[in-house]
Biopython code that builds the backbone (N, CA, C, O; Angstrom):
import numpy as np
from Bio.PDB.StructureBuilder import StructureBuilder

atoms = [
    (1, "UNK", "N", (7.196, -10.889, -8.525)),
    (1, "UNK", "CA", (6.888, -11.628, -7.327)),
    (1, "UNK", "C", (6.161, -10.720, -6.337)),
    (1, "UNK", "O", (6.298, -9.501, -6.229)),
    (2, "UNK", "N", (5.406, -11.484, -5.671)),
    (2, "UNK", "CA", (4.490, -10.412, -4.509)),
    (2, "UNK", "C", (5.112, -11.300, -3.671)),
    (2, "UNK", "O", (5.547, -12.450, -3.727)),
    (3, "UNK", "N", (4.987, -10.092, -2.592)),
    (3, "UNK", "CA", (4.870, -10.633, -1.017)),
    (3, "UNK", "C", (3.492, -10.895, -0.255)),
    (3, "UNK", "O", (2.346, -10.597, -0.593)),
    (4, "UNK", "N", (3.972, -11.553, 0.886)),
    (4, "UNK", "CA", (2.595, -11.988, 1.882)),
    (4, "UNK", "C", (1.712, -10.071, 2.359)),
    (4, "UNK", "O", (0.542, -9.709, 2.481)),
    (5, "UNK", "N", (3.132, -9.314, 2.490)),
    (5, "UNK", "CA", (2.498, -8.191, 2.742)),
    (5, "UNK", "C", (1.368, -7.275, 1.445)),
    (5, "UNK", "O", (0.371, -6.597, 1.695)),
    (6, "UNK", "N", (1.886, -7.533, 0.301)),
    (6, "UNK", "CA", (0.914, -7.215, -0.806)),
    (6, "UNK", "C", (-0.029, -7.582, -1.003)),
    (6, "UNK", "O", (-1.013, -6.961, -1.403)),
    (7, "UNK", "N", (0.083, -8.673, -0.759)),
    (7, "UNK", "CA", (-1.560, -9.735, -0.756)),
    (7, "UNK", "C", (-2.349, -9.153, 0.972)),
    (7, "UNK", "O", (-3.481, -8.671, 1.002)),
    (8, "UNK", "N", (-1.927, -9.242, 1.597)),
    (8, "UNK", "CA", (-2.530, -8.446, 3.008)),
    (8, "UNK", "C", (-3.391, -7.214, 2.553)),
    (8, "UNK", "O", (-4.563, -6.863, 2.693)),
    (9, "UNK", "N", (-2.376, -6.770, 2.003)),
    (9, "UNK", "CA", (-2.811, -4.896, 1.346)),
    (9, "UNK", "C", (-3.940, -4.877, 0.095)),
    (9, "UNK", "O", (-4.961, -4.211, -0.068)),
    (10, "UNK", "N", (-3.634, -5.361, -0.280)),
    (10, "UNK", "CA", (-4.724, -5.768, -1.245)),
    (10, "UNK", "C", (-5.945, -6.381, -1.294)),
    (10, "UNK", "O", (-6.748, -6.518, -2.217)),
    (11, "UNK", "N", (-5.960, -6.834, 0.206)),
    (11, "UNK", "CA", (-7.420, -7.764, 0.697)),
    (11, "UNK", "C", (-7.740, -6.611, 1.425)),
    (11, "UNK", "O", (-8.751, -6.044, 1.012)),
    (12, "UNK", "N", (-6.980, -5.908, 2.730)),
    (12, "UNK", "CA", (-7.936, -5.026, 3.371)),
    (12, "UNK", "C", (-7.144, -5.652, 4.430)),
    (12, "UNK", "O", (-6.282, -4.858, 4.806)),
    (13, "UNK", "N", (-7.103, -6.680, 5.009)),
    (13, "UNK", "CA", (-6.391, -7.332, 5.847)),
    (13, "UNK", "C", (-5.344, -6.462, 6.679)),
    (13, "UNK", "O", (-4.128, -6.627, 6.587)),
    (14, "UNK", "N", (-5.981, -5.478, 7.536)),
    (14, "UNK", "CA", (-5.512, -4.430, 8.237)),
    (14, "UNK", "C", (-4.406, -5.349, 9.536)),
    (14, "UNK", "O", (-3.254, -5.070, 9.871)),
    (15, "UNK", "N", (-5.099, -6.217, 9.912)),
    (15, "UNK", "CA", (-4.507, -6.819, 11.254)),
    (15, "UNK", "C", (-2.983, -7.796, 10.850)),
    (15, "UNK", "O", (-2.118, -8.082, 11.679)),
    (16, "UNK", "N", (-2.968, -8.103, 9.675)),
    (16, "UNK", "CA", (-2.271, -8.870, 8.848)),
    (16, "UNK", "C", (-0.957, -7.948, 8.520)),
    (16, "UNK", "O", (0.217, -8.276, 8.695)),
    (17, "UNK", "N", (-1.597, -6.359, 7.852)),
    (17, "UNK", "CA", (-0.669, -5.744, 7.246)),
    (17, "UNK", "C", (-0.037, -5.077, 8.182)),
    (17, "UNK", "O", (0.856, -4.344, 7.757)),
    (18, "UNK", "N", (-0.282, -5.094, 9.827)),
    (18, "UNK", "CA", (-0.037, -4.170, 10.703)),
    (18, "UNK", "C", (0.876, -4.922, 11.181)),
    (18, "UNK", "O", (1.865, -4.342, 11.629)),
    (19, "UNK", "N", (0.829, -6.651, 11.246)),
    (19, "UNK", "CA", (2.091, -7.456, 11.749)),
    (19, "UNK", "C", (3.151, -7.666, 10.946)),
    (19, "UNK", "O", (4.288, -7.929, 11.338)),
    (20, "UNK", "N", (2.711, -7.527, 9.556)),
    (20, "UNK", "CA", (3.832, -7.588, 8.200)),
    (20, "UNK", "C", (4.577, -6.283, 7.772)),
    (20, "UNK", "O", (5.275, -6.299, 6.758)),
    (21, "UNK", "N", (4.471, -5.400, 8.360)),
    (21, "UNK", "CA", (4.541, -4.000, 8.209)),
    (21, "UNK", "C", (6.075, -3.939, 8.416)),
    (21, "UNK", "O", (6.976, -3.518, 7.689)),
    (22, "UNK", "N", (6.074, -4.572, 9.814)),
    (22, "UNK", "CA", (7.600, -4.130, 10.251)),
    (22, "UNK", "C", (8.480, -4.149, 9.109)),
    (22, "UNK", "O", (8.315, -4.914, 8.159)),
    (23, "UNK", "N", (9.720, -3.031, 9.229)),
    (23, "UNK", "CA", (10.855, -3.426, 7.732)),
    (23, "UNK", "C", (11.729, -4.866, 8.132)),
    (23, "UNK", "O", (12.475, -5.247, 7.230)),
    (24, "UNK", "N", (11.717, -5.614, 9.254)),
    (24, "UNK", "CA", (12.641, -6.603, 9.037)),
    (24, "UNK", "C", (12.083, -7.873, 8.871)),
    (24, "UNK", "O", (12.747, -8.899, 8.722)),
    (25, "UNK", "N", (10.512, -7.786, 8.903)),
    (25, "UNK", "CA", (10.121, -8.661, 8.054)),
    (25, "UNK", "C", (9.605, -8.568, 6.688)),
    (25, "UNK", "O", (9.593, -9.667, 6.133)),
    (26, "UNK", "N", (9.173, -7.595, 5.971)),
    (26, "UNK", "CA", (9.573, -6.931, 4.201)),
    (26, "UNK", "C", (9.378, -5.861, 4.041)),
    (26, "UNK", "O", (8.474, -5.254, 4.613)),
    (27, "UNK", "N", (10.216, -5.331, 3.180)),
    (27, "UNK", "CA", (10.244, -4.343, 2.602)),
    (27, "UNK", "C", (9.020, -3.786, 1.982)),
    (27, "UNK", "O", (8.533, -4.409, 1.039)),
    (28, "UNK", "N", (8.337, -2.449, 2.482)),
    (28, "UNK", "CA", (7.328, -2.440, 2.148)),
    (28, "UNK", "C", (6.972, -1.507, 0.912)),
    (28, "UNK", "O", (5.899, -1.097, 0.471)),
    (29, "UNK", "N", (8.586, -1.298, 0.443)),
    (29, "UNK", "CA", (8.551, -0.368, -1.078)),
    (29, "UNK", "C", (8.410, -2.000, -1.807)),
    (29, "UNK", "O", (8.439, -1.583, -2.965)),
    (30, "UNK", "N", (8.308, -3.206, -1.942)),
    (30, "UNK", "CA", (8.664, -3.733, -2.309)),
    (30, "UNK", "C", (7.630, -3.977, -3.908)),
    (30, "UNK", "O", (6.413, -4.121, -3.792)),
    (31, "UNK", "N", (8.080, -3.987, -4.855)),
    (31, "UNK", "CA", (6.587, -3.799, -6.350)),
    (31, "UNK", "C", (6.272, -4.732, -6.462)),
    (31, "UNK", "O", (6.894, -5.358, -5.603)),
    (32, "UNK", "N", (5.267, -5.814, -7.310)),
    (32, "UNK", "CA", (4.658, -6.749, -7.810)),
    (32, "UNK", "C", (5.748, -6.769, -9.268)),
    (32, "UNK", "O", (6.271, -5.668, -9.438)),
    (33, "UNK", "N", (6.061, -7.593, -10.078)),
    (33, "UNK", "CA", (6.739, -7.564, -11.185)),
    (33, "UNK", "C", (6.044, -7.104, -12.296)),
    (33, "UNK", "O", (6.455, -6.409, -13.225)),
    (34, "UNK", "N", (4.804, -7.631, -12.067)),
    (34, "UNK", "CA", (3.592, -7.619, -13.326)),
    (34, "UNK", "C", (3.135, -6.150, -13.322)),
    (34, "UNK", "O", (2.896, -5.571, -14.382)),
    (35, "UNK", "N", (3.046, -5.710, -12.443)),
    (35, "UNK", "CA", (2.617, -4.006, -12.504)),
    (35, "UNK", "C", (2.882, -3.080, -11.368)),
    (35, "UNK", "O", (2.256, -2.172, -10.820)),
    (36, "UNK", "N", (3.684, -3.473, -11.267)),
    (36, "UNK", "CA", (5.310, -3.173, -10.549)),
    (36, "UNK", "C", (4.232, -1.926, -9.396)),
    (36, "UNK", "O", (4.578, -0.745, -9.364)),
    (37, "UNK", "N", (3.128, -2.354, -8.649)),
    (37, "UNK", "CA", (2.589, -2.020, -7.806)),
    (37, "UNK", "C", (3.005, -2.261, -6.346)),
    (37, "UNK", "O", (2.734, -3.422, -6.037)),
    (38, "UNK", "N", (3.543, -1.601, -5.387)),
    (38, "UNK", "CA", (3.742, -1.469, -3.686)),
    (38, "UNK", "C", (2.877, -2.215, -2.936)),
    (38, "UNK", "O", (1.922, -2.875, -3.345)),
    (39, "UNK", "N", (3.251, -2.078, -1.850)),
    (39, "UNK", "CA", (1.564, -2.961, -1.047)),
    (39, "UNK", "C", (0.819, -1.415, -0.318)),
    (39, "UNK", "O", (-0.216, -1.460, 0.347)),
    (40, "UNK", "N", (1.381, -0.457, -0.532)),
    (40, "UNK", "CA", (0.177, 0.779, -0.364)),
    (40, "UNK", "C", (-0.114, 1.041, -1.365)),
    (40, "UNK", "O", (-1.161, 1.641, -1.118)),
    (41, "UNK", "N", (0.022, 1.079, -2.688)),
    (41, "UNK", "CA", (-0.798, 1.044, -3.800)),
    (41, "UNK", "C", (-2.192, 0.514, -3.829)),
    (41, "UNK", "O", (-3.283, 1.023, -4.086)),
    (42, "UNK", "N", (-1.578, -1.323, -3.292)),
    (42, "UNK", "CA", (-2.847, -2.227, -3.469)),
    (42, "UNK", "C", (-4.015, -1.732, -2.536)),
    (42, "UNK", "O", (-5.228, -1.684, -2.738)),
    (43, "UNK", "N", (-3.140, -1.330, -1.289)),
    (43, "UNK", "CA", (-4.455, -1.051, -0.296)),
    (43, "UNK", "C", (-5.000, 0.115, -0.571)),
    (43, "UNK", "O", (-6.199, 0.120, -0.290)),
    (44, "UNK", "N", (-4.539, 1.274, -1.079)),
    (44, "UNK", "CA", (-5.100, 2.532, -1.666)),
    (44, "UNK", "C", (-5.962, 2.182, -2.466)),
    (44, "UNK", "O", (-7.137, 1.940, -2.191)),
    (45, "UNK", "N", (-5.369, 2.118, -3.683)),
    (45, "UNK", "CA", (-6.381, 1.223, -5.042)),
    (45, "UNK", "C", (-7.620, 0.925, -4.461)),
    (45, "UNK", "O", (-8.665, 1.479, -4.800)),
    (46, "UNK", "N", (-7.518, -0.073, -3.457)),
    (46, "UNK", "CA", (-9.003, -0.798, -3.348)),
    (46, "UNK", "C", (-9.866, -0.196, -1.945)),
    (46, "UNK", "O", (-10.831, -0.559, -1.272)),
    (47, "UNK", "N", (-8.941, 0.884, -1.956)),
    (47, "UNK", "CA", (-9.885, 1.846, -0.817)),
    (47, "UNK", "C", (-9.792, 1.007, 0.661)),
    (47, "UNK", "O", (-10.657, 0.703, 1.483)),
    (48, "UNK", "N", (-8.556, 0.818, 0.610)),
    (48, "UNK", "CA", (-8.771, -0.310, 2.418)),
    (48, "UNK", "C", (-7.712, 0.820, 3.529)),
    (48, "UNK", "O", (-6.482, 0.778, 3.544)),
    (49, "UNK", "N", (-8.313, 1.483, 4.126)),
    (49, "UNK", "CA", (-7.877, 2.631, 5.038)),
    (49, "UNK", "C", (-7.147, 2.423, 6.087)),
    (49, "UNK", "O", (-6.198, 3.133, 6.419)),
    (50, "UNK", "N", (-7.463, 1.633, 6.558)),
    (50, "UNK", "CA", (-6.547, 1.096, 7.840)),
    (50, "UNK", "C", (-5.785, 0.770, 7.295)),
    (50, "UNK", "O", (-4.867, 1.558, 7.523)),
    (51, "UNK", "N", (-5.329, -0.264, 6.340)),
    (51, "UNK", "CA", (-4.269, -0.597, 5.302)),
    (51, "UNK", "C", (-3.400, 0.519, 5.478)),
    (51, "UNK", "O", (-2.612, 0.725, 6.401)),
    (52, "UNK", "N", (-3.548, 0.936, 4.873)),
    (52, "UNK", "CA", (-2.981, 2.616, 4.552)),
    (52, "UNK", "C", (-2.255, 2.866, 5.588)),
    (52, "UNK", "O", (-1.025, 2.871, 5.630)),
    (53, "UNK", "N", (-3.090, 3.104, 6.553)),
    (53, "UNK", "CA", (-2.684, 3.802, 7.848)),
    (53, "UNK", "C", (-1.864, 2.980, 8.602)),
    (53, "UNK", "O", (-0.918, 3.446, 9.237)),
    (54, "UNK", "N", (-2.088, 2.008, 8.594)),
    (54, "UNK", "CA", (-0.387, 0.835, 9.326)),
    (54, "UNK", "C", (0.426, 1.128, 8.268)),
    (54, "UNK", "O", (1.573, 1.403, 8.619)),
    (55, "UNK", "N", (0.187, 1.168, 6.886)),
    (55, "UNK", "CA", (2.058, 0.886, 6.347)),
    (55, "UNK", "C", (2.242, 2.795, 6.242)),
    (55, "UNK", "O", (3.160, 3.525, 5.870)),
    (56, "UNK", "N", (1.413, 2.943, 6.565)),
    (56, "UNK", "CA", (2.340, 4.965, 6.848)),
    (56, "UNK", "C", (2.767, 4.778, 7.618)),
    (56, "UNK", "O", (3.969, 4.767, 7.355)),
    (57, "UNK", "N", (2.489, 4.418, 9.390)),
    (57, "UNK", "CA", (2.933, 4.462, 10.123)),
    (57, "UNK", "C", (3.690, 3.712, 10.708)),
    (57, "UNK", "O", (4.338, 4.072, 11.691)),
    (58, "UNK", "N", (3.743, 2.433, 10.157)),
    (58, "UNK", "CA", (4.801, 1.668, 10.352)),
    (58, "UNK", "C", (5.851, 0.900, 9.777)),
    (58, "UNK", "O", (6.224, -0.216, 10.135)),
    (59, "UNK", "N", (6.344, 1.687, 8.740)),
    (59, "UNK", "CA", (6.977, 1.627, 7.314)),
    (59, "UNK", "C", (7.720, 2.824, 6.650)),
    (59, "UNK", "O", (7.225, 3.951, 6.655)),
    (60, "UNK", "N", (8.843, 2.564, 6.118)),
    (60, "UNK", "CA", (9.501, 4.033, 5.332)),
    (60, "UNK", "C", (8.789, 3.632, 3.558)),
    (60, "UNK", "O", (9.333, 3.368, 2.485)),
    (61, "UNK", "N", (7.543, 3.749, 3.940)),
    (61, "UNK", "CA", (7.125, 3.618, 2.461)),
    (61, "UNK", "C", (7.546, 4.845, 1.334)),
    (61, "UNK", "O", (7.682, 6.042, 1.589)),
    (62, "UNK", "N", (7.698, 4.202, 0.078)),
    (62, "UNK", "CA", (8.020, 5.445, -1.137)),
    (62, "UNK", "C", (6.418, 5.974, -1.440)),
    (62, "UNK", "O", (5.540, 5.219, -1.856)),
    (63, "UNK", "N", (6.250, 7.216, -1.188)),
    (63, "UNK", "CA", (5.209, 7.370, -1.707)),
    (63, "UNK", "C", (5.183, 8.562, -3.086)),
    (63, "UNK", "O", (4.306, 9.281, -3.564)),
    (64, "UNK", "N", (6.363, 8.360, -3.335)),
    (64, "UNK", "CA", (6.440, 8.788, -5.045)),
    (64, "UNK", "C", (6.551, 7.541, -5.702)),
    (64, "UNK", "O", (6.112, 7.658, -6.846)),
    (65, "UNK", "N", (6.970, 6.344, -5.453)),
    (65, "UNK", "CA", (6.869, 5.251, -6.480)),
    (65, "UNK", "C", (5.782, 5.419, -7.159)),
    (65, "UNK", "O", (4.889, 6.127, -6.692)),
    (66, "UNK", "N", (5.635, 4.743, -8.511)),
    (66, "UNK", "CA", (4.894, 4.815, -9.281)),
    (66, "UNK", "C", (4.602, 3.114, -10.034)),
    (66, "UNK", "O", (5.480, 2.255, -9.947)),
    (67, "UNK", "N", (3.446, 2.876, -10.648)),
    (67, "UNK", "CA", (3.087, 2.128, -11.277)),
    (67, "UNK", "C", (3.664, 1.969, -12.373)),
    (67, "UNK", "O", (4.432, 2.806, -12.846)),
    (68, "UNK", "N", (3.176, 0.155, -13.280)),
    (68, "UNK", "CA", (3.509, 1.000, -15.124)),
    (68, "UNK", "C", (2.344, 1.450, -15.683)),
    (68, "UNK", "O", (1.908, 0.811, -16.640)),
    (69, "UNK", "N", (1.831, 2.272, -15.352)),
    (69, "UNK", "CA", (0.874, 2.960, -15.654)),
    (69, "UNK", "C", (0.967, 4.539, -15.356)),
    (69, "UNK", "O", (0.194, 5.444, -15.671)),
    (70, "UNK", "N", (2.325, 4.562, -14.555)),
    (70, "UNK", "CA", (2.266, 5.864, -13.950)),
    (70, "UNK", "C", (1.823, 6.678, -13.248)),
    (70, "UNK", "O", (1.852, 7.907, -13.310)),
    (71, "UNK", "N", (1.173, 5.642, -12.188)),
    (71, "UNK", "CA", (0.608, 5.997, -10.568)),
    (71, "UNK", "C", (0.983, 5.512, -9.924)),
    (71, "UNK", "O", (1.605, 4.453, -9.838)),
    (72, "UNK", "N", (0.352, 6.918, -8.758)),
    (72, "UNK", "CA", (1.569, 6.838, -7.245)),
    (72, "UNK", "C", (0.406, 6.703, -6.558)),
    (72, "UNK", "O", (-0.602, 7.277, -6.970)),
    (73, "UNK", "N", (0.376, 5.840, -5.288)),
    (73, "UNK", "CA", (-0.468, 5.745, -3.796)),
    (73, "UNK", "C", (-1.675, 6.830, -3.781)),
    (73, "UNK", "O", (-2.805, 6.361, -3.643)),
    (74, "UNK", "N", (-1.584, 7.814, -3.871)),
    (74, "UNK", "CA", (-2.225, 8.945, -3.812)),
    (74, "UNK", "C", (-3.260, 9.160, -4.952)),
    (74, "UNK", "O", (-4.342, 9.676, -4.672)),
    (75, "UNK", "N", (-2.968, 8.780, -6.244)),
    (75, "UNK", "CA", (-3.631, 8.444, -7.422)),
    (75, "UNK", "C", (-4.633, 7.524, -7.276)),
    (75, "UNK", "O", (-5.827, 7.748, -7.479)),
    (76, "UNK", "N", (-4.093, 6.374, -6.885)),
    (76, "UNK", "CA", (-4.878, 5.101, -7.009)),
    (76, "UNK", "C", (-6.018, 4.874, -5.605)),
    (76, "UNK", "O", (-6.979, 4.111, -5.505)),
    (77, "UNK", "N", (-5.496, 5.789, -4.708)),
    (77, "UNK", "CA", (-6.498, 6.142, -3.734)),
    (77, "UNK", "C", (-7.694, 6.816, -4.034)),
    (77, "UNK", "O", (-8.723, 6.469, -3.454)),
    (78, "UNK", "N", (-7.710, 7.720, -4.848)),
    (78, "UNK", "CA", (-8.607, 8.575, -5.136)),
    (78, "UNK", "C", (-9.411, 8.043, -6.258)),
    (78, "UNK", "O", (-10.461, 8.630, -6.523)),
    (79, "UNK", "N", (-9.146, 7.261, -6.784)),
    (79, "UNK", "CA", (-9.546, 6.076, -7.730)),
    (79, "UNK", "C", (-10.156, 4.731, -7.403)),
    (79, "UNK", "O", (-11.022, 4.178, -8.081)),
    (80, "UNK", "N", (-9.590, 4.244, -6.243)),
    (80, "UNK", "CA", (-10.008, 3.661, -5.667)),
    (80, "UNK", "C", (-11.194, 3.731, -4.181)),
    (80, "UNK", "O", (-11.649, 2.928, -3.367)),
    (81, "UNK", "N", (-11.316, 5.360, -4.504)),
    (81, "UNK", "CA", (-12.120, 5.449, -3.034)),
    (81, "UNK", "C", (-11.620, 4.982, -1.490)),
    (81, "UNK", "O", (-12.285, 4.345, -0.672)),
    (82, "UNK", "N", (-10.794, 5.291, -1.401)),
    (82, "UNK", "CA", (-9.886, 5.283, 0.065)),
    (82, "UNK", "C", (-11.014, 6.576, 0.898)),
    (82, "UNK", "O", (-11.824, 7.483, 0.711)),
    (83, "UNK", "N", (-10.423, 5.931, 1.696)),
    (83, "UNK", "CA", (-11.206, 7.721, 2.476)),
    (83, "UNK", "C", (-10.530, 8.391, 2.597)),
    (83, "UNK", "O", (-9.329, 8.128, 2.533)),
    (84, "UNK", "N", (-11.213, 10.080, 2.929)),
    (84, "UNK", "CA", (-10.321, 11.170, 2.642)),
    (84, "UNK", "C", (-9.566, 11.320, 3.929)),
    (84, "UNK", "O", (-8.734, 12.219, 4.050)),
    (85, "UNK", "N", (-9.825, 10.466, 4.902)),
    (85, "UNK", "CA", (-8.608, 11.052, 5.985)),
    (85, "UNK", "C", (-7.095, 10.280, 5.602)),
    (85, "UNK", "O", (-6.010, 10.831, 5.785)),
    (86, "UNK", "N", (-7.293, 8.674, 4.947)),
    (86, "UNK", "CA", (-6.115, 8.073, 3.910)),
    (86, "UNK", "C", (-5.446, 8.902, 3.188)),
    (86, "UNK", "O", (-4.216, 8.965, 3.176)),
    (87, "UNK", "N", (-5.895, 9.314, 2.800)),
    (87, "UNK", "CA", (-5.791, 10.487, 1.773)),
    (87, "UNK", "C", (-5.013, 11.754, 2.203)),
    (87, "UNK", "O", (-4.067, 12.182, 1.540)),
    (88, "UNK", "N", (-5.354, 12.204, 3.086)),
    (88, "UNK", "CA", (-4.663, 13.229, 3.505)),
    (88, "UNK", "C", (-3.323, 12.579, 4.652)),
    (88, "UNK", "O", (-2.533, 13.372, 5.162)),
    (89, "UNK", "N", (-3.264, 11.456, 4.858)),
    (89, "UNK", "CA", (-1.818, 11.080, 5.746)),
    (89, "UNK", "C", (-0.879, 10.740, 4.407)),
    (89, "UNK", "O", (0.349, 10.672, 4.451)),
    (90, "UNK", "N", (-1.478, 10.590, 3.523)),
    (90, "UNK", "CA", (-0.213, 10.734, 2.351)),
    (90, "UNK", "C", (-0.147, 12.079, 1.882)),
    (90, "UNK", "O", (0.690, 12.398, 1.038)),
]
sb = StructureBuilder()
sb.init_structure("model")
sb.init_model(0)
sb.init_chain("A")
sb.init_seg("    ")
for serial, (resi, resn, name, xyz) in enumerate(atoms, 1):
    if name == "N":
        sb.init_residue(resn, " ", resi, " ")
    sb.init_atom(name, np.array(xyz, "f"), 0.0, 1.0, " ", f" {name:<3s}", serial, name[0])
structure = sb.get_structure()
């Protein structure tokens, strides 16, 4: 199952992920089932920076979780072309 916040993260949808961010409205370790991906994964992955930068800063995100593939935030950033200042707040 995804959340509204994964789908946010995964579009880029910075203004979206910055109001969904809070933890008492979801959990933002929370995975996808299918490839058990975070919602900073998704926004890393697809290089969406601001993304990034609201759920660092406004979130106890895991940023050792891992994929089933066996990537973490930091991986899929650099793969995905995040920018390098994303990059370096993880």
């Amino acid at each position: 199952m995804r959340t509204p916040l994964s789908y946010a993260a995964e579009s880029g949808l910075h203004k979206a992920v910055k109001a969904l961010a809070d933890p008492k409205t979801f959990d933002s370790n929370t995975s996808s089932i299918k490839d058990r991906k975070t919602p900073l994964m998704f926004a890393a992955g697809n290089g969406h920076a601001l993304s990034v930068r609201h759920l660092l800063q406004s979130s106890k995100v895991n940023l050792h979780a891992v994929d089933k593939d066996g990537n973490n935030a930091l991986m899929l950033a650099a793969a995905g072309g995040c920018s390098i200042t994303a990059v370096e707040q993880m």
